[in-house]
C-alpha positions in Angstrom: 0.0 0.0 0.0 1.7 3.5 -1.1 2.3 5.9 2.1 2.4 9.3 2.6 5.6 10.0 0.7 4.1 8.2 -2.2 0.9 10.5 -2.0 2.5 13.8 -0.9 4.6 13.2 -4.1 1.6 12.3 -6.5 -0.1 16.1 -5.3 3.3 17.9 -5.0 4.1 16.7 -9.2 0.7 17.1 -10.8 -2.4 19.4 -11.2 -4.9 18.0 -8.5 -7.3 18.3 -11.4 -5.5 16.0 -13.6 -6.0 13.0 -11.1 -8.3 10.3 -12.4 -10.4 10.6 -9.1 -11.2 14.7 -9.3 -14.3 16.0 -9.5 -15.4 19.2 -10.2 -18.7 19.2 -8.3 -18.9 15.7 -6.0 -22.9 15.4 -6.8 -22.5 11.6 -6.2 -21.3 12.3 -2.6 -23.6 15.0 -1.9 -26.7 12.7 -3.1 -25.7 10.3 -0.8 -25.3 13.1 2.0 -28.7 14.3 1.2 -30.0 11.3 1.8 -29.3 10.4 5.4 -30.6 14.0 6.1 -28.1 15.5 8.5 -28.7 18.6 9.9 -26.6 21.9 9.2 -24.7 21.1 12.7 -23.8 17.5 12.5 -20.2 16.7 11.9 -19.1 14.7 9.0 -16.0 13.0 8.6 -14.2 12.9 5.1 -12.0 10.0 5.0 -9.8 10.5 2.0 -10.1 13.6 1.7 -7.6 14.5 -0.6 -8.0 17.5 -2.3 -11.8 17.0 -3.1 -14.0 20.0 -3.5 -17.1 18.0 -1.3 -16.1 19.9 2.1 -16.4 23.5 -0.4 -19.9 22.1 -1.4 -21.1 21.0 2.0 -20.0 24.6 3.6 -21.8 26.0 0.6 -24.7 24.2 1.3 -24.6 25.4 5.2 -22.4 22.7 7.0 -20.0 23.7 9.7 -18.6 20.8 11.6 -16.3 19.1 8.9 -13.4 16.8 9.5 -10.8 16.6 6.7 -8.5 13.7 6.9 -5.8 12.7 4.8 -2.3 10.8 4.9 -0.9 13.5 2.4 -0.2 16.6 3.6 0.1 18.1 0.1 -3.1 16.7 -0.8 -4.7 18.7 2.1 -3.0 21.9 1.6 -4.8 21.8 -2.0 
């Protein structure tokens, strides 16, 4: 399994938008989100984060409590 170094190298030497995995707008995520119905003040966790635009989306649509989480650094910083 690659580590950190791996991943910290993959966002450090490309466009984060020239991964296979970005998306522009996350709508699966956010469907499945919807959903479950959380209210505005629940925390959700983003495993993975990376440097996905979902935690932009769910602050736009009035979530607060987010937890980003990562093992690259770089991706994070994105």
């Amino acid at each position: 399994m690659p580590d950190a170094t791996h991943w910290d190298g993959v966002y450090a030497n490309r466009e984060h938008t020239d991964v296979s995995w970005f998306e522009e707008h996350p709508a699966d995520s956010l469907d499945l989100i919807g959903e479950v119905s959380l209210d505005a003040g629940e925390r959700i966790l983003d495993v993975g984060a990376g440097a996905s635009r979902l935690a932009d989306a769910l602050i736009a649509e009035g979530f607060a409590s987010l937890v980003l989480a990562d093992i690259s650094a770089e991706a994070l910083a994105v």
